[in-house]
N, C-alpha and C positions, 0 to 999 in steps of 0.2 A: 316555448317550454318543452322540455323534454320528458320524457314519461314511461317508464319501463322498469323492469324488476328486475334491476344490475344494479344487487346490493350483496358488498360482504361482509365477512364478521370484521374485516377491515375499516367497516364505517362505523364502528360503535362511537369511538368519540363524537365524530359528526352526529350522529342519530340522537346521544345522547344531548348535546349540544342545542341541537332543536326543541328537544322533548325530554325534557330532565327527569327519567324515571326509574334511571340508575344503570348503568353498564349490566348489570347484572339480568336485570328485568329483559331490555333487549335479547340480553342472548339466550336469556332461557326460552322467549318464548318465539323469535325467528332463526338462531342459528345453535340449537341442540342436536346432536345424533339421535335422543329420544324421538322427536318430533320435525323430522328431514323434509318434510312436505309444506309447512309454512312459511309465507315468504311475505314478503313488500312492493309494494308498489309506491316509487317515488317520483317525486315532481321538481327538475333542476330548474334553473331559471338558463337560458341558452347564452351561451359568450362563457359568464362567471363559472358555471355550474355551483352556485349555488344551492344548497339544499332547501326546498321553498314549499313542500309537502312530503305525507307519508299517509300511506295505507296498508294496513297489513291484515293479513289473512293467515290466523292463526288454526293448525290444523289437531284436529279430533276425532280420533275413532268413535265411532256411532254404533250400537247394533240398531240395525234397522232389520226391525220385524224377525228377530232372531241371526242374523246375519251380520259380521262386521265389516262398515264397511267406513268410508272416507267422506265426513263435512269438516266447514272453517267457521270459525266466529269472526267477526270484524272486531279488529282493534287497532288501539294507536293511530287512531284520524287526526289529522292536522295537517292545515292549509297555515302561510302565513296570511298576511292581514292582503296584501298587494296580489293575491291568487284568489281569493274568495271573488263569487257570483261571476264567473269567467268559464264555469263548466271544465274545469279542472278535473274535480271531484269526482264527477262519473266518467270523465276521460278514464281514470284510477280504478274504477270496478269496473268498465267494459274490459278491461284487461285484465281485472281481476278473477271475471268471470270465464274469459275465455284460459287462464290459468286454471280454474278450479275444473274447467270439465278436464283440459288435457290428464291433470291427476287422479281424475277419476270422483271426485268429491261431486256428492251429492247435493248439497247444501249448503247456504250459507248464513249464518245469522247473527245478531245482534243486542244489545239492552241500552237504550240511548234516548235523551230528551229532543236530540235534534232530527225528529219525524221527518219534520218537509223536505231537507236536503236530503234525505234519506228514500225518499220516495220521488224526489225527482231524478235521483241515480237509476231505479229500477228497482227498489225494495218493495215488498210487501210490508206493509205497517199494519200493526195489532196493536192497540190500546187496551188497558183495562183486561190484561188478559189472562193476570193469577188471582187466586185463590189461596188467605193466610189462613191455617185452621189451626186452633192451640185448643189442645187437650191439656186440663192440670185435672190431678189426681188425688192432690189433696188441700184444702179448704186451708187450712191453719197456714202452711207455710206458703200457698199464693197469695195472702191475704198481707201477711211481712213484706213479699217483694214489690206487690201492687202498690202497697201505701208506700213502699221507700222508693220505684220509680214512678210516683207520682208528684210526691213532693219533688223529687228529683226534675222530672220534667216544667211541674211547672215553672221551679227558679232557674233552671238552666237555656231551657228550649223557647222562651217568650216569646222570644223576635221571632224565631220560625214558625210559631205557630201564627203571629200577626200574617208574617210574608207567606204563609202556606206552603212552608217548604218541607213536604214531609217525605224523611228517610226511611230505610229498611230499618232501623233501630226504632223508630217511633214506630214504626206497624207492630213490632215484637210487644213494645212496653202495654200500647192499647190492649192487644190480646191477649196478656196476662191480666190488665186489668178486668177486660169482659169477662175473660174466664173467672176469674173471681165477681164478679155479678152474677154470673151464670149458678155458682155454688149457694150463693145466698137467695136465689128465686125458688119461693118455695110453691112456685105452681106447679112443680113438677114432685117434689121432692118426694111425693109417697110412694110416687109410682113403684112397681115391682118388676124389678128386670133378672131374667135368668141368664145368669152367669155361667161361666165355663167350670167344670170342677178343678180345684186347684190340684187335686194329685194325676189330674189330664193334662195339666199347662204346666212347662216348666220357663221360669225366665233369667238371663243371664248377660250381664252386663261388662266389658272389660277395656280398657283404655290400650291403643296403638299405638305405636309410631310408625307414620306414613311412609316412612324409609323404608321401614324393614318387609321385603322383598317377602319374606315365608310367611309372614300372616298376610298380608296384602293377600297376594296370589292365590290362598287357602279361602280369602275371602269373595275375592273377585267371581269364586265358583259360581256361587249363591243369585248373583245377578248378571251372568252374562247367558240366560238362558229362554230369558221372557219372547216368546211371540208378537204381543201384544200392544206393540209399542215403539218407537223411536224414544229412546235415550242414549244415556253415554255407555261408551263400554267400557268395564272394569281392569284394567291390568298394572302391572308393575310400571311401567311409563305413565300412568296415569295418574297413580299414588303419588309417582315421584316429583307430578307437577305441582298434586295438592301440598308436597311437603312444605314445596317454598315456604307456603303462609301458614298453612294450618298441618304442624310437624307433628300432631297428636289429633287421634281422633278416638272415638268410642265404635264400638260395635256390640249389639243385640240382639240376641238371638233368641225365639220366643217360639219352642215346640209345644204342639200340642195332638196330641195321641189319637184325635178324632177327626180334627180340621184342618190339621198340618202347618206348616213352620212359616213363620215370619220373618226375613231379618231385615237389620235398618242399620246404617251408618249413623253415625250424627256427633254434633257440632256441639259442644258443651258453653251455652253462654250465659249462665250464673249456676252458683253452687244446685242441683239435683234439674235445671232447668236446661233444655236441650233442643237443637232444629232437625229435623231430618235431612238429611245431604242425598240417602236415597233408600227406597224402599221395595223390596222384592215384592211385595203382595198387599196395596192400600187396602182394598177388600177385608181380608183377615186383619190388616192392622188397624183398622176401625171399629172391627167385632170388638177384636180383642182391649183394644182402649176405650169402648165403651161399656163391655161388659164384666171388666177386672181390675177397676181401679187399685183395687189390695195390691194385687202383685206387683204393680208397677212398683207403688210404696216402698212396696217388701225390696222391691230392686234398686231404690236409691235414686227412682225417676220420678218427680212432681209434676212435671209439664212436659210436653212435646208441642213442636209445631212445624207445622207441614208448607209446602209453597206448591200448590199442583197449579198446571194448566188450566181455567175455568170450562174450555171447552170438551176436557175430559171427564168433568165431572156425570155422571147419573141424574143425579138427583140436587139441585145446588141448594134445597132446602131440607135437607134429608137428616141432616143435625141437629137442626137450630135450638131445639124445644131439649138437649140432650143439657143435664147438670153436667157443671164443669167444662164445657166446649162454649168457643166463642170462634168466631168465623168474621174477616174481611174479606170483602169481593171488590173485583173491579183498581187492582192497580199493577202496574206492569207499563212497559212500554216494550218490544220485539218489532225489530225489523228481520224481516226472511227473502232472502232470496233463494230459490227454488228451481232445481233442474231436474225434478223430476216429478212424476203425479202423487205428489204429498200433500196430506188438507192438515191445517194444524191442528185440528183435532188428533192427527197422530203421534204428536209432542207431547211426552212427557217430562213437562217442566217440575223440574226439581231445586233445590237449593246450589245442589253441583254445578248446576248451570250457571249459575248468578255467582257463587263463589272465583268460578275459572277466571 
């Protein structure tokens, strides 16, 4: 078997051939001028040359810790059936890895059900290792969506729910549901919480297209600034990846005169209902969606929901007793591989990461 990362955009047919995920997909995501640093690692079969694996190592600027700098995601794994349990596989990431330091990439990681092989390569495995949180904002209209994806789940999703096969889409539906239990518990209901003054807070909501390069970049300000953290970093190549699939996005921007400004990306997935893709300051945007339900309203936002890291969290009970909030723990799967002294508690897992 032959094994090494002598591939061009010459091979698209071939690549495609193996792995039918569209000529297009290939090239965007190993042979783009945006993104010059990702590459493949492939497995011929010796005599035929044969195409008989691929591994790729998709590249993403990071700020790390305020700095930008270079990690990979793994994607596009596949063995045929006649290369499997033969050590292939990690033949593919010792090369892979010693590709990632010569580029300078810090890091490499993953979202994948097949752990074992993953960790017999030299991956670091994390289970159970986000955190789903849905704010809704208002009682009447999560109460509509709840009952119509519930009825919806239950005639559609059956079998999955028999086979225990639970998707990102079913964590969403649950957590509008809870949050709508959460509005009608009325243990809490009296309670008395001091709100932000609304002529302190201003909120503002406006739809994008990913393409365009002058709002991106205007945006991109906003969060390529944090200390505090390993996430992605924001720029015009990066919008331009999100374009592929999600060509329209929202942006939020949430001042406030005393505590200072919020903003958040996000993902529009039913009418006034929304995920966060990324957020400059969870801190404030927790006050703030705890303590100002109106304004959300006022803004034409019902719901948010968040994907963080668990091991970033504070406090992981620190919600729970809050109307209108409902929280899942413990689903995730992350493989990492790691070349430098990073704990994953330094990750901040977002929706952008799951989206890419």
């Amino acid at each position: 078997m032959i094994i090494n990362t002598n591939v061009s955009i010459d091979d698209l047919p071939e690549l495609n051939a193996f792995n039918p995920i569209g000529e297009n997909n290939w090239r965007n995501e190993f042979f783009s001028s945006s993104f010059p640093n990702s590459f493949l690692v492939c497995a011929r079969e010796v005599g035929s040359n044969n195409l008989s694996g691929t591994q790729g190592f998709i590249e993403y600027k990071i700020n790390y810790f305020g700095n930008r700098r270079l990690a990979y995601r793994s994607e596009r794994t596949l063995l045929s059936a006649s290369c499997r349990g033969k050590g292939i596989f990690k033949q593919q990431i010792d090369i892979g890895k010693i590709e990632i330091e010569k580029k300078g990439g810090l890091f490499c990681f993953g979202s994948t059900e097949a752990l074992k092989p993953f960790k017999s390569a030299g991956f670091e495995v994390f289970d159970k290792n986000r955190v789903y949180d849905m704010h809704s904002f208002s009682m009447s209209k999560t109460f509509l969506i709840s009952f119509a994806l519930l009825i919806n789940y239950l005639t559609s999703h059956l079998i999955r729910i028999i086979q225990r096969k639970i998707e990102i889409s079913d964590l969403f539906n649950f957590l509008i549901f809870g949050s709508f239990l959460s509005h009608v518990s009325f243990k809490n209901f009296f309670q008395t919480k001091k709100s932000i003054n609304k002529s302190e807070l201003s909120m503002k909501i406006i739809e994008f297209e990913t393409g365009d390069s002058k709002i991106t970049n205007s945006i991109s300000d906003y969060f390529n600034d944090r200390d505090d953290a390993v996430y992605l970093w924001l720029d015009e190549a990066q919008f331009k990846r999100l374009s592929i699939n999600y060509p329209k996005l929202y942006y939020l921007k949430i001042e406030c005169k005393i505590e200072g400004n919020c903003h958040l990306i996000l993902e529009k997935v039913y009418d006034g209902y929304f995920k966060i893709v990324m957020c400059s300051d969870y801190n404030l945007y927790y006050r703030f969606a705890k303590l100002n339900k109106k304004d959300f309203k006022d803004a034409g936002i019902y719901g948010l929901q968040s994907i963080r890291n668990i091991q970033r969290l504070k406090n992981q009970n620190l919600e729970k007793k809050e109307i209108g909030f409902h929280r899942l723990t413990g689903y995730g799967r992350l493989v990492f591989i790691n070349t430098v002294e990073l704990s994953m508690a330094d990750l901040e897992m977002e929706e952008i990461w799951l989206m890419l």
